[in-house]
C-alpha positions as CSV (number, residue, x, y, z in Angstrom):
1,X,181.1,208.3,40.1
2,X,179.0,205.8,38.1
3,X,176.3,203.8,40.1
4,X,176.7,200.3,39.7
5,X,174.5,198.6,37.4
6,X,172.3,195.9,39.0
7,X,170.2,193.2,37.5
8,X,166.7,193.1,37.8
9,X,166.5,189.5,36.8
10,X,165.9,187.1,40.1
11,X,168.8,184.5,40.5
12,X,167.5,181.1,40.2
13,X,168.2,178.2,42.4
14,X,171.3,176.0,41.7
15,X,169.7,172.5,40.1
16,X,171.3,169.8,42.0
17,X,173.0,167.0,40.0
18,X,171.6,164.0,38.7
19,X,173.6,161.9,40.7
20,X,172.5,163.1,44.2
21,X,169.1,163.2,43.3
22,X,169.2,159.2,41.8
23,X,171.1,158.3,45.2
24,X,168.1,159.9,47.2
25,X,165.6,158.5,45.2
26,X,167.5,155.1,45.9
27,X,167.4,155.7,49.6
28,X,163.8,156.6,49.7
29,X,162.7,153.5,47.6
30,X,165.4,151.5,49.7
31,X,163.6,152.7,53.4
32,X,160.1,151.9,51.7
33,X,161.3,148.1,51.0
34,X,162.7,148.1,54.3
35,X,159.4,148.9,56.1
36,X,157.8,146.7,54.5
37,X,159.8,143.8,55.1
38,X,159.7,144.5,58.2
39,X,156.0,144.5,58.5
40,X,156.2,141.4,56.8
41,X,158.3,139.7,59.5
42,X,156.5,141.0,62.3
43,X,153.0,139.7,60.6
44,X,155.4,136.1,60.4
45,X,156.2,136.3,64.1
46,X,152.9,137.2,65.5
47,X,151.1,134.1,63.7
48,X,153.7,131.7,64.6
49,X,153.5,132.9,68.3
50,X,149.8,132.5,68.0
51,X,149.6,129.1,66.7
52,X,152.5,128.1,69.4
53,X,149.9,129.9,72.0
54,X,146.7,127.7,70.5
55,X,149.4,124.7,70.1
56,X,150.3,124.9,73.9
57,X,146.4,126.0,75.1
58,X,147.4,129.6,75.8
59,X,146.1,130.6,79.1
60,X,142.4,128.4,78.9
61,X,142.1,125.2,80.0
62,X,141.8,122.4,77.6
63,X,137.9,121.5,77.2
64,X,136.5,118.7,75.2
65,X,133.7,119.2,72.8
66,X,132.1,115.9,72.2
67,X,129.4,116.0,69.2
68,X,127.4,112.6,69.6
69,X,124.0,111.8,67.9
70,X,122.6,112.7,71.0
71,X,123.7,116.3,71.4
72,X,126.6,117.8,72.9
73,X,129.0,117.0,76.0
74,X,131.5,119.1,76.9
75,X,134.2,118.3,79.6
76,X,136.6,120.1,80.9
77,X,140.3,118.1,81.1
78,X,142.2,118.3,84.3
79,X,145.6,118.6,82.5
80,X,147.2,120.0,85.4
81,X,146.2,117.4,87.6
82,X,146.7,113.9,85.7
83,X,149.0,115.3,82.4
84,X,149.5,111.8,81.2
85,X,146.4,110.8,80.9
86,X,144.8,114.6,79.4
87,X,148.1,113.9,76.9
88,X,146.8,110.6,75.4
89,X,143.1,111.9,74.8
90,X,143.8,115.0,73.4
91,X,146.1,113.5,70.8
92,X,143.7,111.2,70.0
93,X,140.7,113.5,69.4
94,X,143.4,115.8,67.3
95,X,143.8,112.7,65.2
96,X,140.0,112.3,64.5
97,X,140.4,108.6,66.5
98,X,137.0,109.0,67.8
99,X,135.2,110.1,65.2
100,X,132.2,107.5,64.4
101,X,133.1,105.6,67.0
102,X,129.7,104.0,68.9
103,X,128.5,104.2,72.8
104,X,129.2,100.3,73.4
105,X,128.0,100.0,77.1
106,X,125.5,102.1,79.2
107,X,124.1,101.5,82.0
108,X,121.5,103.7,83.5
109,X,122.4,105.3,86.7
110,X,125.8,104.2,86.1
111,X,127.9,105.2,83.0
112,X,128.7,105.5,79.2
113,X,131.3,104.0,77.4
114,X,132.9,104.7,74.5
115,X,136.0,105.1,72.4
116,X,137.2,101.2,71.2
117,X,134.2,100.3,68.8
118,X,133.0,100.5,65.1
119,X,129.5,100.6,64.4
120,X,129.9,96.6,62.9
121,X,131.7,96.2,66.5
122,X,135.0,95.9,65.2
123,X,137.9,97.1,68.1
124,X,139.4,99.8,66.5
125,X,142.8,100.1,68.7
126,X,144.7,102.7,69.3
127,X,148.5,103.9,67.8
128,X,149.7,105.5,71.0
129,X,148.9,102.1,72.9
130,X,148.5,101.4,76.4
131,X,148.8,103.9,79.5
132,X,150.2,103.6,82.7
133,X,147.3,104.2,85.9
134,X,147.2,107.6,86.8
135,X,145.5,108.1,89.9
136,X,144.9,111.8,91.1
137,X,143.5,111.4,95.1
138,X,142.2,114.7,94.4
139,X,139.9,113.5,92.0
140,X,136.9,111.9,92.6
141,X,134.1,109.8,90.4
142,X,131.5,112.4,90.9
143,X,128.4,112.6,88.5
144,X,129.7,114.0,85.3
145,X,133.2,112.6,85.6
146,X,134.9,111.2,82.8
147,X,137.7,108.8,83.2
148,X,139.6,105.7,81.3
149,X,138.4,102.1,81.2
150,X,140.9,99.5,81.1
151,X,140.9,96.0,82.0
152,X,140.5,94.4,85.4
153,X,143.2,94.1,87.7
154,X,145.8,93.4,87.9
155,X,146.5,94.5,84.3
156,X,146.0,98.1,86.1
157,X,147.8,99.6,82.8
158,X,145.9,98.8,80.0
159,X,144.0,101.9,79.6
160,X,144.4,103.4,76.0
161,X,141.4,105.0,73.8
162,X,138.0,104.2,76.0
163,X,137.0,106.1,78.3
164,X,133.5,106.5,80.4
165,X,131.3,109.4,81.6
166,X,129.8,109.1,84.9
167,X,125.7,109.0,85.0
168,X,125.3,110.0,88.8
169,X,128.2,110.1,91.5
170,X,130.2,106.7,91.3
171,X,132.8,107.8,93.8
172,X,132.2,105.1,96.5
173,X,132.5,102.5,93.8
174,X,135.0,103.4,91.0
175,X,137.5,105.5,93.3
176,X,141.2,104.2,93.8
177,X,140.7,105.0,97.2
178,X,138.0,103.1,97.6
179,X,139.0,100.0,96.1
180,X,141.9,99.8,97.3
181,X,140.9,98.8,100.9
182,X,139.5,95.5,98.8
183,X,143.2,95.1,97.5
184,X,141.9,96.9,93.9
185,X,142.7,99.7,92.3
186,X,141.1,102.7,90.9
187,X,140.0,104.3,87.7
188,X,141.7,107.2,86.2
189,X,139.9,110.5,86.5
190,X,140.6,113.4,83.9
191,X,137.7,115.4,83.6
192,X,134.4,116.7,84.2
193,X,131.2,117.6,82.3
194,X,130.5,121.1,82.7
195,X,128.1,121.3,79.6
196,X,125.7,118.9,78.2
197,X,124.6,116.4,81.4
198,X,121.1,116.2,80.1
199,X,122.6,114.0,77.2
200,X,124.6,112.6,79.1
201,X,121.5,111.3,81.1
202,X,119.8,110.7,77.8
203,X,122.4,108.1,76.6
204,X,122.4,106.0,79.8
205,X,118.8,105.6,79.9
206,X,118.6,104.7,76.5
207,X,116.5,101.2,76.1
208,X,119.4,98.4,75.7
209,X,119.6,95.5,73.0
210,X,118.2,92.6,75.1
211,X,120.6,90.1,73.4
212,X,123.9,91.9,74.3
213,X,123.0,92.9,78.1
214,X,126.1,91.7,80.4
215,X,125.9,89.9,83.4
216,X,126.0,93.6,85.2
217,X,123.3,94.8,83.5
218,X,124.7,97.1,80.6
219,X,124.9,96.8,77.1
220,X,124.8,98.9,74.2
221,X,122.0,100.7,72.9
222,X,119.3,98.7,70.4
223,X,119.1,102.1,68.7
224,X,123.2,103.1,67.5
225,X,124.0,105.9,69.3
226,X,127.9,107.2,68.3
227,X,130.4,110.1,68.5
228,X,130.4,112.7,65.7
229,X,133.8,114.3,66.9
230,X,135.7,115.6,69.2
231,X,137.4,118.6,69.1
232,X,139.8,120.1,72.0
233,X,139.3,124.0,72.7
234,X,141.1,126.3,75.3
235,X,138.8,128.1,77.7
């Protein structure tokens, strides 16, 4: 019987069609687009969470870095405390209000003011207006403190842009507590130095123009002294 003849040539592979390998090049390219897209919207996401984060003052605590021609102050806001009040100034530094504003009334051993004065001494007012008293008891006019001026009672709510550092502890004269046994009221606490009270010092001591010194004894300074900025950081 004959053996059966058997080719020595090797069988090549089928090819596959054209059309299944377009539709699998289609798929590939398709996935690649989707990943990256995908990438793209996560890399959206995570910077608008971030800036909400920063917007809202993550998990720090609102600080307030004031550049003056003196140096550097930096106080920390008690937001949590008197929210109100922490509300008004931040928006304001945000805004720039205080930049170039000048130190209109020290008083060694006292205070600094500032925050409602041009360097010609022209009111510069503020577009949030006035504030309503907020009186925290647990805050206290200790050395360093900074708080809003306003005008004398009983217009208690006139607070809006100035504000005052404390040059020494002020607490038996300034707090609401206090005054109010003499049918007064208080000033609004919102903060405390924590960096800087060496300028602070500097800037009350400062030697006052002898033709604008009030009947209490303060003034502003012969030599201009004024705020650079202010800019609000989380800590």
């Amino acid at each position: 019987m004959a053996s059966k003849k058997t080719s020595s040539r090797k069988r090549s592979r089928p090819l596959e069609p054209k059309t299944t390998v377009f539709v699998k090049n289609k798929l590939f390219i398709g996935l690649i687009i989707l990943i990256i897209a995908i990438a793209g919207i996560s890399a959206i996401a995570l910077t608008i969470l971030n800036d909400n984060e920063e917007a809202n003052g993550g998990d720090g605590k609102p600080h307030a870095i004031i550049d003056t021609t003196k140096g550097t102050i930096v106080v920390e806001l008690f937001i949590d405390k008197v929210p109100n009040t922490c509300d008004n100034f931040i928006k304001l530094a945000n805004d720039g209000f205080y930049d170039g504003l000048i130190f209109h009334r020290i008083l060694d051993d006292f205070m600094i003011q500032t925050g409602g004065y041009t360097s010609d001494f022209q009111r510069k007012e503020s577009p949030y207006g006035e504030i309503p008293l907020e009186i925290n008891p647990e805050l206290s006019h200790v050395d360093g403190a900074i708080s809003m001026a306003r005008r004398g009672d009983p217009d208690i709510n006139s607070a809006s842009s100035e504000f005052f550092i404390c040059d020494g502890d002020q607490s038996d004269t300034l707090d609401d507590s206090v005054l109010q046994n003499y049918g007064y009221r208080g000033y609004a606490v919102f903060g405390v130095t924590v960096e800087g009270m060496s300028v602070v010092r500097e800037i009350a001591s400062a030697q006052l123009d002898p033709n604008q010194i009030g009947q209490d004894g303060s003034g502003p300074p012969l030599e201009e002294i004024k705020i650079n900025s202010i800019k609000i950081e989380y800590r």
